[in-house]
C-alpha positions as CSV (number, residue, x, y, z in Angstrom):
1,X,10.7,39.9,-5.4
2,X,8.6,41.5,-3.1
3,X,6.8,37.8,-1.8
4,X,10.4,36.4,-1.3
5,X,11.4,39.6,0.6
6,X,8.2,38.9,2.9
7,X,9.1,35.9,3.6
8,X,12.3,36.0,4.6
9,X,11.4,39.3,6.6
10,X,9.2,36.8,8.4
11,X,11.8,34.5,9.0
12,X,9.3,31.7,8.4
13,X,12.2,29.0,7.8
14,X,13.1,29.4,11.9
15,X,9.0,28.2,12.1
16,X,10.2,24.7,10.8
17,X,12.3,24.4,13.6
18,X,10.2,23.9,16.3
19,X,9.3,20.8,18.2
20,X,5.5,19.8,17.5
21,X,3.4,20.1,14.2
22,X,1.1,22.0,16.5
23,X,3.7,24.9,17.8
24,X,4.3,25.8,14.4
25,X,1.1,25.8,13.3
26,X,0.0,28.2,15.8
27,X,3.6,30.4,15.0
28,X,1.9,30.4,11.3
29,X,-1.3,31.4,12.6
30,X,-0.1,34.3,14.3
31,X,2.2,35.4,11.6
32,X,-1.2,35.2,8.8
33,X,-3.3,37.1,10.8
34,X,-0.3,40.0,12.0
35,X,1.6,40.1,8.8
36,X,-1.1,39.5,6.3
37,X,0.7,35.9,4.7
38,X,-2.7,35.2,3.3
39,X,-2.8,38.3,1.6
40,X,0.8,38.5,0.0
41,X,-0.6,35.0,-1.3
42,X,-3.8,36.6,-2.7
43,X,-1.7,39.3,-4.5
44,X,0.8,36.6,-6.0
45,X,-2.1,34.9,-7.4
46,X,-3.6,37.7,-8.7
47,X,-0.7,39.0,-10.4
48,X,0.0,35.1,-12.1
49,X,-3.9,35.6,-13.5
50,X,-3.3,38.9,-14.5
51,X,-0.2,38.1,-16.7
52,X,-3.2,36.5,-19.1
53,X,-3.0,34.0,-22.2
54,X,-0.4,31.3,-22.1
55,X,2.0,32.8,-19.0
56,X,-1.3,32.6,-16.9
57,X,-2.2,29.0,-18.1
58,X,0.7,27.5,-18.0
59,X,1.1,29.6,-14.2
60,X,-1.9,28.3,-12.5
61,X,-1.6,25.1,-14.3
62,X,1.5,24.0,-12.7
63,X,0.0,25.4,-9.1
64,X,-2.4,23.2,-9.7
65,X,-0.8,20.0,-10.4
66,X,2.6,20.5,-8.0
67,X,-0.6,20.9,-4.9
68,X,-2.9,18.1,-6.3
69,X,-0.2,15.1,-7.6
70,X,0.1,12.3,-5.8
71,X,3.5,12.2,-5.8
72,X,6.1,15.1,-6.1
73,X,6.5,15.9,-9.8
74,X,9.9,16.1,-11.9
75,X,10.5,18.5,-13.8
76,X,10.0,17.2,-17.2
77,X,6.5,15.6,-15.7
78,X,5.2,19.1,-14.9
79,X,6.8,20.6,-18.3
80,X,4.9,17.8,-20.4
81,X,1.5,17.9,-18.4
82,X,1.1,21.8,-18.8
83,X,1.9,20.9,-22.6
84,X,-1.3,18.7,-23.6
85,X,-3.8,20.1,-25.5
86,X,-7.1,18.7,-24.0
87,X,-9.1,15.9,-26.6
88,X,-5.7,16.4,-28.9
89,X,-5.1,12.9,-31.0
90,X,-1.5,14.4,-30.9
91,X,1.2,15.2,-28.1
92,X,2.9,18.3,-29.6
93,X,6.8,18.1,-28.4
94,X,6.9,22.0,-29.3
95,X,4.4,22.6,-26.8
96,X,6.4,21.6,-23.9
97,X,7.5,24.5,-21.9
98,X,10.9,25.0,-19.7
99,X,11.2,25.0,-16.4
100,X,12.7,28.4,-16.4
101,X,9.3,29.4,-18.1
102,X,7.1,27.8,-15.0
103,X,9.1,29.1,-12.6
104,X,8.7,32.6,-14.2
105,X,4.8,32.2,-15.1
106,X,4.4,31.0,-11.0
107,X,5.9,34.5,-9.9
108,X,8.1,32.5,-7.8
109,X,5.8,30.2,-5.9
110,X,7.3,27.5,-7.2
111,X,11.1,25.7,-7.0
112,X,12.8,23.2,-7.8
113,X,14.7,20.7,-5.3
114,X,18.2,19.9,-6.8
115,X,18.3,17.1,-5.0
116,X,15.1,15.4,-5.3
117,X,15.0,16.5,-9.1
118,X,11.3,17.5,-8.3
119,X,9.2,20.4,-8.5
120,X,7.6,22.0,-5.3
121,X,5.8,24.9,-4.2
122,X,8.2,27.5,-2.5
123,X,6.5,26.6,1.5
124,X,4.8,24.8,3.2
125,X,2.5,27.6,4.1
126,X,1.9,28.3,0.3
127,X,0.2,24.0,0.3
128,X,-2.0,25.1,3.2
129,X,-3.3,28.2,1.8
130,X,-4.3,26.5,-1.1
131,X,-5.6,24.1,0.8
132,X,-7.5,26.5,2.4
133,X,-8.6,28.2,-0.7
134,X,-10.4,25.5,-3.1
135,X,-12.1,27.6,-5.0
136,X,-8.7,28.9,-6.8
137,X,-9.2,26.0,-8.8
138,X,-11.8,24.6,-10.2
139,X,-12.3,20.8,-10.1
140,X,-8.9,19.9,-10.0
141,X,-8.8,15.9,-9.9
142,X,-11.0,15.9,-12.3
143,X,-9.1,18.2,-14.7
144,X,-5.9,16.0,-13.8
145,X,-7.8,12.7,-15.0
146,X,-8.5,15.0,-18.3
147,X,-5.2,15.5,-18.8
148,X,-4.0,12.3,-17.7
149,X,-6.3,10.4,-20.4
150,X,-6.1,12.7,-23.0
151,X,-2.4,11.8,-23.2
152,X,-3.2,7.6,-22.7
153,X,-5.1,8.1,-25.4
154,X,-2.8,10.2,-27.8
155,X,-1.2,8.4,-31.3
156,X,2.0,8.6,-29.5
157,X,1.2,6.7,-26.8
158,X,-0.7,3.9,-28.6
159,X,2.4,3.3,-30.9
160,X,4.9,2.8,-28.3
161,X,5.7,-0.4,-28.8
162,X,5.3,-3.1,-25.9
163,X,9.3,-3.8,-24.4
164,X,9.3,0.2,-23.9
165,X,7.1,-0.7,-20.7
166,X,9.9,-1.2,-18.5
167,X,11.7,1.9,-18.6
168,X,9.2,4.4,-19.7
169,X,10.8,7.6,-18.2
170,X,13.8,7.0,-21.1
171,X,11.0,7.2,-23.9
172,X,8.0,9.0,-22.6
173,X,8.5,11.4,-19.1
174,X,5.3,11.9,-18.6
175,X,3.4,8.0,-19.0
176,X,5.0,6.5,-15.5
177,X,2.3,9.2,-13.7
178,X,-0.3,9.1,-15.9
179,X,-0.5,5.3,-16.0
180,X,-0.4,5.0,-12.3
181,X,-2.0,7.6,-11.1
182,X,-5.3,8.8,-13.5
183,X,-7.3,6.4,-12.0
184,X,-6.8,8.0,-8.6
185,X,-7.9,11.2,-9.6
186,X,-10.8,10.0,-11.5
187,X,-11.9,8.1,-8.6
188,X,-11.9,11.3,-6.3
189,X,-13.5,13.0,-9.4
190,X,-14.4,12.7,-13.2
191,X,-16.7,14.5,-15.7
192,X,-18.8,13.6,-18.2
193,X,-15.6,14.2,-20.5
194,X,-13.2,12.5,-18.2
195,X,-15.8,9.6,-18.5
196,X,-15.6,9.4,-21.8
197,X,-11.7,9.5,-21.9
198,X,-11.8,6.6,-19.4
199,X,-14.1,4.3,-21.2
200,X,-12.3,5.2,-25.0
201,X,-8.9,4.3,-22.9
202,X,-10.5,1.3,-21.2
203,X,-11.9,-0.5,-24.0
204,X,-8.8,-1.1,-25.7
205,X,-6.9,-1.3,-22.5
206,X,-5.5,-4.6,-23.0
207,X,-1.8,-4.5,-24.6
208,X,-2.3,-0.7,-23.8
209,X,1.8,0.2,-22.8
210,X,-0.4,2.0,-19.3
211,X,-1.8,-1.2,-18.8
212,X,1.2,-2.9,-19.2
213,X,3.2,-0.8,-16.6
214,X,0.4,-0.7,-14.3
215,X,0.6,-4.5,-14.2
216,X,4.3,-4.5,-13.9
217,X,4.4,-1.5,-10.9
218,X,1.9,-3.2,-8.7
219,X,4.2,-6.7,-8.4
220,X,4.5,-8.4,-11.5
221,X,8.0,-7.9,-12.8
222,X,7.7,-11.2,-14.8
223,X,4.8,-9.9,-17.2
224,X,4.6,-12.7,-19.9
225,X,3.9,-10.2,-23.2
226,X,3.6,-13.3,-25.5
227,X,1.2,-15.3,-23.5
228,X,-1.8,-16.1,-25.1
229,X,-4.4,-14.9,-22.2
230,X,-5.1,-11.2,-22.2
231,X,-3.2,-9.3,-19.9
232,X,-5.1,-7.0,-18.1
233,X,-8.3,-5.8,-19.1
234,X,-10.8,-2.5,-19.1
235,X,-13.1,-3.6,-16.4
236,X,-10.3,-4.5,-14.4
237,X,-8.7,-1.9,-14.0
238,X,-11.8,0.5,-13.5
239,X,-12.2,-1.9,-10.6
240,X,-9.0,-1.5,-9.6
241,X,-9.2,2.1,-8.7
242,X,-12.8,1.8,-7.6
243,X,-14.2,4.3,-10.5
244,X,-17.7,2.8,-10.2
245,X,-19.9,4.9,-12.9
246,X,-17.1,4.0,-15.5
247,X,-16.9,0.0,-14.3
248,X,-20.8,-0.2,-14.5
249,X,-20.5,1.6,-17.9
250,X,-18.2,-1.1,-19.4
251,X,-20.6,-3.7,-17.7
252,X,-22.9,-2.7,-19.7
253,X,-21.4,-2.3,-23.1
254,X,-21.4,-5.6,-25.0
255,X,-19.0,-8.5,-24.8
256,X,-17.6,-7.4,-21.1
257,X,-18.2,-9.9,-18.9
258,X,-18.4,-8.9,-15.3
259,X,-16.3,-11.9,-14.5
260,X,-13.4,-12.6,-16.5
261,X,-10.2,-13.7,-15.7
262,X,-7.2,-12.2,-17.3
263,X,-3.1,-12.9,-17.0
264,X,-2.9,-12.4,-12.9
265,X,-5.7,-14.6,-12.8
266,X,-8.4,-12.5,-10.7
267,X,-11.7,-11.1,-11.4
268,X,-12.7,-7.7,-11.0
269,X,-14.4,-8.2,-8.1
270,X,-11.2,-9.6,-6.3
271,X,-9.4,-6.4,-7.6
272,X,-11.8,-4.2,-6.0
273,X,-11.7,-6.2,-3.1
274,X,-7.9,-6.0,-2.8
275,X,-7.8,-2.1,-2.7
276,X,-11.3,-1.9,-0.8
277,X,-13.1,-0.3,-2.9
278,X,-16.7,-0.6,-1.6
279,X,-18.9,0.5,-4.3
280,X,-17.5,-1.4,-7.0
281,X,-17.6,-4.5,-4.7
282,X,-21.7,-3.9,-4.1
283,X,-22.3,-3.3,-8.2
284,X,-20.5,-6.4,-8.7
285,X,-22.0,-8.3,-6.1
286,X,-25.4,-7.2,-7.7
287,X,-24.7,-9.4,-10.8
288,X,-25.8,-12.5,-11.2
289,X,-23.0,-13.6,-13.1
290,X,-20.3,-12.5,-10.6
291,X,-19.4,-15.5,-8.8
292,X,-17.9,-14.1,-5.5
293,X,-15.9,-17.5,-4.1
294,X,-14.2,-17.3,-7.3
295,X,-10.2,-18.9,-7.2
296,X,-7.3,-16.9,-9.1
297,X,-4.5,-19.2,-10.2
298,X,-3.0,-19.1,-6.6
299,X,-6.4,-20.4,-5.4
300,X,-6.8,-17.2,-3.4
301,X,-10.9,-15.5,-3.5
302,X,-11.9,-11.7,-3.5
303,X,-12.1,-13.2,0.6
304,X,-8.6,-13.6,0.6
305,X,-7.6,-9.7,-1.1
306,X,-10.1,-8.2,1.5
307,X,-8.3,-9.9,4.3
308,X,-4.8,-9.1,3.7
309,X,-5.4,-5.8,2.8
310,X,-7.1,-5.0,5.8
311,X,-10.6,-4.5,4.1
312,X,-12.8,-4.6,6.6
313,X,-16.1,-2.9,4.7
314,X,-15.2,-5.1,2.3
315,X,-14.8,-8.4,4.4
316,X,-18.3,-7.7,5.6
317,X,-19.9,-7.2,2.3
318,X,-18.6,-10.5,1.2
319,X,-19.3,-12.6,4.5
320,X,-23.4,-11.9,3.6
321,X,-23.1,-13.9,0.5
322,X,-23.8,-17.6,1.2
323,X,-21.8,-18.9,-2.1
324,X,-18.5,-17.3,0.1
325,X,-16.7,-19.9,2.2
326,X,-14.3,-17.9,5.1
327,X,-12.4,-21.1,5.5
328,X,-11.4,-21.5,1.7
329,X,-7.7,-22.6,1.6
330,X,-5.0,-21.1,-1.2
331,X,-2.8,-23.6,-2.9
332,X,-0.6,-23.9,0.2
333,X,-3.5,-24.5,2.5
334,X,-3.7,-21.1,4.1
335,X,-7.2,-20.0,5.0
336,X,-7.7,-16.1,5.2
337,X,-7.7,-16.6,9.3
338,X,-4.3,-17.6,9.0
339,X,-3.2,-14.6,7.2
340,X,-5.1,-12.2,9.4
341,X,-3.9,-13.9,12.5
342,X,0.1,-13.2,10.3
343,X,-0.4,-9.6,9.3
344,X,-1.9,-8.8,13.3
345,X,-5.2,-7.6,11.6
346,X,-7.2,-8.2,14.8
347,X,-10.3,-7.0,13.6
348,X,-10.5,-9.2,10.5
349,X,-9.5,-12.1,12.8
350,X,-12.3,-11.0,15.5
351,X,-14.7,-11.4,12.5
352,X,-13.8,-14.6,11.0
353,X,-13.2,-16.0,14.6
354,X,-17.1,-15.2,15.1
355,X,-17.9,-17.1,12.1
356,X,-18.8,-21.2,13.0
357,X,-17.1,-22.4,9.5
358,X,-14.2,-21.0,10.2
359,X,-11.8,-23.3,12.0
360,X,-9.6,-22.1,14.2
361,X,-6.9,-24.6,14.3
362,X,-6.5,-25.6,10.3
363,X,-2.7,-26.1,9.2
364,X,-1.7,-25.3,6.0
365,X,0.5,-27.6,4.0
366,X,3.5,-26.7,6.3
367,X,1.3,-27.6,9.4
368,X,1.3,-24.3,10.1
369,X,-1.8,-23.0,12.3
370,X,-3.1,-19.7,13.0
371,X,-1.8,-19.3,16.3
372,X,1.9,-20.7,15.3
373,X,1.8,-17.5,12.2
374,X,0.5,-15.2,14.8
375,X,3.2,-16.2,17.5
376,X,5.6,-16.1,14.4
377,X,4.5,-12.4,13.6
378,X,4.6,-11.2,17.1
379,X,1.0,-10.7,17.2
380,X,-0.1,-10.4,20.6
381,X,-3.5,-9.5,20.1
382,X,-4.1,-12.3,17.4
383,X,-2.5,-15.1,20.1
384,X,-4.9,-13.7,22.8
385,X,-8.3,-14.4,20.5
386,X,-6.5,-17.8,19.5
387,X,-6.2,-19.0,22.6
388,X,-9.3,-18.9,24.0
389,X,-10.5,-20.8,21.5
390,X,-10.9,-24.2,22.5
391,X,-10.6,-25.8,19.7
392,X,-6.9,-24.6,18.9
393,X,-3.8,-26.5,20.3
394,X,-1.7,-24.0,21.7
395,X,1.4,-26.6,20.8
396,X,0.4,-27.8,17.6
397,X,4.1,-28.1,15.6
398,X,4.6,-27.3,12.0
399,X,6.2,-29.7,9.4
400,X,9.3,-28.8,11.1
401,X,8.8,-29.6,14.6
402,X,8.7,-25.9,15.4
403,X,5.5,-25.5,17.8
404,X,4.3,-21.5,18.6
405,X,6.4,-20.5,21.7
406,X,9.9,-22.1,19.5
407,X,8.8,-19.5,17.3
408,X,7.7,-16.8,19.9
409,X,11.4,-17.1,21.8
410,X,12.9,-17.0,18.6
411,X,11.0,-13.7,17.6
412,X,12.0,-12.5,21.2
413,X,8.3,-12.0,22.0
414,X,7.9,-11.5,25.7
415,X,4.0,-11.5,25.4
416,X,3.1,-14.2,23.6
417,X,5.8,-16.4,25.2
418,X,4.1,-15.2,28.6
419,X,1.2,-16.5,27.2
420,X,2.2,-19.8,25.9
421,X,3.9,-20.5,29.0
422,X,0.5,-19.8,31.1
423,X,-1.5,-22.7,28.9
424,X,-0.6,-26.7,30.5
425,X,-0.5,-27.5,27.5
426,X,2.8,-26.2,26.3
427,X,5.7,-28.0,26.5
428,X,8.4,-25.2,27.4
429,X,11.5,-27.9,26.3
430,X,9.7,-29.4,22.6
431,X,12.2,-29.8,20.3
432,X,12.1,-29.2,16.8
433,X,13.4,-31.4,13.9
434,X,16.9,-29.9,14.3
435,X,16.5,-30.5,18.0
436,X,16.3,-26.9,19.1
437,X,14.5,-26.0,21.8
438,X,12.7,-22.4,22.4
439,X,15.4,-21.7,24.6
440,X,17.8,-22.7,22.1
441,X,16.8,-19.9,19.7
442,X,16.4,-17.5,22.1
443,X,20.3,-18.0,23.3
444,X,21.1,-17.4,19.5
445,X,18.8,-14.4,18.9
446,X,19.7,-12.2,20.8
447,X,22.6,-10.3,19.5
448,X,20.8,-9.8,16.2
449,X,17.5,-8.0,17.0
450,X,18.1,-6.5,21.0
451,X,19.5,-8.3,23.7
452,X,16.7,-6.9,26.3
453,X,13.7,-8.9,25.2
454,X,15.9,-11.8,24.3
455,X,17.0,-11.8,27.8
456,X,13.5,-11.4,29.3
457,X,12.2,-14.1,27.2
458,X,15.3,-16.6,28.5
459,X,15.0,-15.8,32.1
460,X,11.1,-16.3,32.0
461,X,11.8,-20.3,30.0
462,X,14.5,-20.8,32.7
463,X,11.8,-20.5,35.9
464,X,10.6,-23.6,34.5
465,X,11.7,-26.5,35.8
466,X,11.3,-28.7,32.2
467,X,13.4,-27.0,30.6
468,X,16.8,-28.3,30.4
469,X,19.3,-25.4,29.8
470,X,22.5,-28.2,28.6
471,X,20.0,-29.6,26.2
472,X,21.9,-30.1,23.0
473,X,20.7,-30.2,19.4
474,X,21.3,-32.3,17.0
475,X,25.0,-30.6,15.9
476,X,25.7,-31.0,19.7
477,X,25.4,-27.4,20.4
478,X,23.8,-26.1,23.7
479,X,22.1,-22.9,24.2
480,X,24.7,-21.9,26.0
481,X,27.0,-22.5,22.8
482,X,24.8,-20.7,20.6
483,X,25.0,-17.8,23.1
484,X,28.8,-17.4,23.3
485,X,29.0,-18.2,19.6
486,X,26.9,-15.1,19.4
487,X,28.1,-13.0,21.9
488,X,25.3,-12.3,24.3
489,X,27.4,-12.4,27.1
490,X,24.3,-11.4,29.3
491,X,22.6,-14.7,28.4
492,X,25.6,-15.9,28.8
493,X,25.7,-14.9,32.3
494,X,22.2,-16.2,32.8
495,X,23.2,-20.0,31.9
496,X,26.2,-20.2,33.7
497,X,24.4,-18.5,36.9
């Protein structure tokens, strides 16, 4: 074909090559405007629209869904998508086209990876042009979501019966994307149909197979399908991909209740919390009924999602509700500080540390502090705001006699232990309930994760004269032991020296 001449004339593939993303961007800049790429694009598309009824459907169609999926598509995904009839009750098998037909409708613009079993588009320059050409489709997410509920909503679909959930692909291609990934599209867009679709999908969502994989994909392998408490409702899940118009629409039908609890346990308001979706969170936190400190079954509030996702919109929206207490422990004591402080999300700990009612130095049920998770995740920036708190002991141990810098050394952290070692306060030579020392785990570390840090981080707990580098542990074994029995000779070295 005359494109496929083009672009190997171009030699386009030896653009992939270079160094930077920015090179070869510039190559394909010069190569559009001398060589006219755009238009050999513009004539391809042209030809696929002028090939008319279903060859030009079913051409565009899959241009538009390989360039606007979330995901790359297999082949029988694409081949069932283009085959739903819009509104249909029924999924017509005979309807589903061959890949050989796409391929031939897409006037070669499109291929398929043997290896990933997926559909693509033929280049990468062929993504950017439509990228740079949105008006070759019209409303395209929004179409998607169409398409996407049309088939949730078919009589195939509603009978599957409920142990098909766990391998879908065998039974139904096509479900695994649409029950995953609708939402996103409706979220980015949605029509007055696609609203309609949505809320007819949504109001018998629970026991729905989609809703059942949804549940399943997002970390819940165990799903309970005899247990008496409804799985996983309609206004859940509208919150869970932040589709606000349709989550106020089911609001206000009758019998949803803004603030029920299904299966997992949390309310609408924590799921749209968890994923940060802001708008959701605000209608929510409009109704009186919401209660926004409210516990899921692992005693964790919408606080809590907002936190360990990183939510920081979110965080603040819920910190200007009295009723919501920052310091509100899980079931293992954990307060969200502590996981901030974990998952190095400095800006959610900067905001909680700002807060009076937060305190700064609450263990868990493991003793566990804030600093002491931060210095066990390595998070520098975490153990800097800790520390100049007063209030926190920089050597507070946990339940098993670990204190931060045991788990610092053993993380191999040269900038926390720097820290730790800078506050009076620290003994350099605490043992633990094993009788390790710091030193002793950072002998033993070394030859697992990098000897450099390791090394670092013994020489700097050697310059201090507490520590005593024969100490043994309860076994008997020295540092010194755990570093031959590990083979860091270079720490080695270092004790004998």
């Amino acid at each position: 074909m005359i494109f496929r001449f083009l672009l190997a004339s171009l030699n386009i593939d030896g653009i992939l090559q270079e160094s930077t993303v920015y090179r070869r961007r510039q190559r394909l800049s010069k190569i559009t405007d001398g060589l006219g790429l755009g238009d050999v694009y513009d004539a391809t598309i042209d030809r696929i629209k002028a090939q008319g009824g279903d060859k030009s459907r079913l051409g565009m169609g899959a241009l538009m869904w390989i360039s606007h999926a979330e995901r790359p598509l297999e082949e029988d995904e694409l081949c069932h998508a283009l085959a739903i009839e819009l509104g249909s009750r029924d999924f017509d098998a005979d309807n589903i086209p061959s890949i050989r037909t796409l391929i031939g409708c897409c006037q070669g613009l499109i291929t398929v990876d043997k290896e990933a079993s997926t559909v693509r588009l033929v280049h990468f320059t062929l993504k950017e042009y439509l990228s740079a050409h949105p008006d070759i489709f019209s409303s395209p997410h929004s179409a998607i979501a169409e398409i996407c509920l049309t088939y949730l909503n078919s009589q195939q679909v509603r009978a599957l019966p409920d142990d098909s959930w766990s391998d879908p692909d065998d039974l139904e291609p096509f479900l695994r994307y649409c029950s995953l990934y609708w939402g996103v599209h409706a979220k980015r867009e949605l029509s007055d149909y696609g609203r309609s679709l949505a809320l007819e999908l949504l109001q018998e969502y629970d026991g729905h197979i989609s809703a059942i994989y949804l549940i399943w994909h997002i970390g819940h392998p165990d799903v309970n399908l005899d247990s008496p408490i409804p799985l996983f409702g309609g206004l859940h899940c509208a919150s869970f991909f932040g589709i606000v118009e349709v989550a106020t629409a089911l609001i206000e039908m009758q019998g949803y209740s803004a603030n029920e609890r299904y299966y997992l346990g949390d309310s609408p308001l924590a799921w749209a919390a968890r994923n940060g979706h802001e708008e959701v969170v605000k209608m929510l936190l409009g109704r009186e009924e919401v209660d926004p400190d409210e516990t899921n079954d692992h005693g964790e509030t919408p606080l809590f999602h907002a936190v360990r996702k990183g939510n920081e919109e979110v965080l603040k929206l819920l910190l200007r509700r009295e009723e919501v207490n920052p310091d509100h422990p899980d079931i293992d004591g954990r307060t969200p500080l502590s996981y901030a402080a974990s998952e190095g999300l400095d800006r959610a700990v900067k905001i909680l540390l700002g807060r009076e009612d937060v305190n700064p130095d609450r263990p868990d049920h493991d003793g566990g502090t804030p600093l002491l998770y931060a210095a066990m995740g390595i998070r520098g920036e975490a153990v800097r705001m800790l520390l100049g708190r007063g209030e926190v002991n920089p050597d507070s141990p946990d339940n098993r006699g670990q204190t931060p810098l045991s788990y610092a050394a053993q993380g191999g952290c040269v900038e926390v232990v720097k820290m730790l070692l800078g506050r009076e306060e620290v003994n350099p030579d605490c043992s633990d309930n094993d009788g390790r020392t710091p030193l002793s785990y950072a002998a033993e570390c070394g030859s697992r994760w990098g000897f450099e840090k390791y090394v670092r981080v013994v020489k700097m707990l050697l310059e201090r004269a507490e520590v005593n580098f024969g100490k043994p542990d309860n076994r008997g074994q020295t540092p010194l032991w755990y570093a031959i029995d590990e083979g860091n000779e270079e720490v080695v070295k270092i004790l004998l020296g």
